[in-house]
N, C-alpha and C positions, 0 to 999 in steps of 0.2 A: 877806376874800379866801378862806380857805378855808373860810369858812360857805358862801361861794357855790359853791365846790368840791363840799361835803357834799350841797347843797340840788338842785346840776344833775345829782350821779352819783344824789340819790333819787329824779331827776323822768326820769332816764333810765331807770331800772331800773323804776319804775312804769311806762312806754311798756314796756319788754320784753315784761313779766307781761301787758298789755294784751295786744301781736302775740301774745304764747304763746298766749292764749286763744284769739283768735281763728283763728289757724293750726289748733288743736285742735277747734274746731268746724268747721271746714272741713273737717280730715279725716274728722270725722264721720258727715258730710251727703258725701262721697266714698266711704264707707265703705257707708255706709246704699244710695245708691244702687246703686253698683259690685257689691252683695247680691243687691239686685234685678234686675240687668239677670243676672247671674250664671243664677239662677233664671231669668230666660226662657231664654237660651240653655240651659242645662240640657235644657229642656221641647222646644224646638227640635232640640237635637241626638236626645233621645228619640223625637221623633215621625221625624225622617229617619230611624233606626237600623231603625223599625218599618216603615215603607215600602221597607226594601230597597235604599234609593239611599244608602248612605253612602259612592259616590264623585263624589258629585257637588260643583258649587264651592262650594253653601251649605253642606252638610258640614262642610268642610275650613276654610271662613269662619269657622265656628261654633266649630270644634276651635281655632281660632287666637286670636279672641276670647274664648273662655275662657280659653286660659294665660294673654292681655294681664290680664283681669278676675282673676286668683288673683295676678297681681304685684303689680297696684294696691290688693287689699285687702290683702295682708304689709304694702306700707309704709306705709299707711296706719294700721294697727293698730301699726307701728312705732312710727309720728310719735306716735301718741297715746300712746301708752305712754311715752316720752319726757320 
C-alpha cells in the first residue's frame, strides 16, 4: 500500500519534470521568436520615424506592438528562469 504511494508520487513527480521541460522549451521558441518580430518592428518603426509620418496608424500599431513584444519576452525570460 504505501510502496504504491512511493511508486505513483515518483511517477507523478517524473510527469512534472517532463511538463517543466517542455513548458521551458516552449518559452524558449516564444522567446526566440517574440526577438525576432521585436526586431522587425524596430526596423519598421525606424523606417516610419525617417519618412516623417510617425502619426500615422501603422506608427502607433507599431508603438503598440512593441510594448505587447517587451511584456511577452519579461515573462517569458521569467518562466524560464523559474
Amino acid at each position: 500500500m504505501i510502496d504504491d504511494a512511493i511508486n505513483q508520487s515518483r511517477n507523478q513527480l517524473g510527469e512534472l519534470a517532463v511538463m517543466q521541460h517542455r513548458i521551458n522549451e516552449s518559452e524558449k521558441l516564444i522567446l526566440k521568436r517574440a526577438g525576432t518580430r521585436l526586431d522587425e518592428v524596430n526596423a519598421g518603426i525606424q523606417k516610419i520615424r525617417s519618412s516623417a509620418l510617425d502619426h500615422s496608424q501603422e506608427y502607433r500599431d507599431l508603438i503598440k506592438e512593441r510594448g505587447q513584444l517587451h511584456m511577452i519576452i519579461a515573462q517569458a525570460k521569467a518562466s524560464i528562469q523559474n
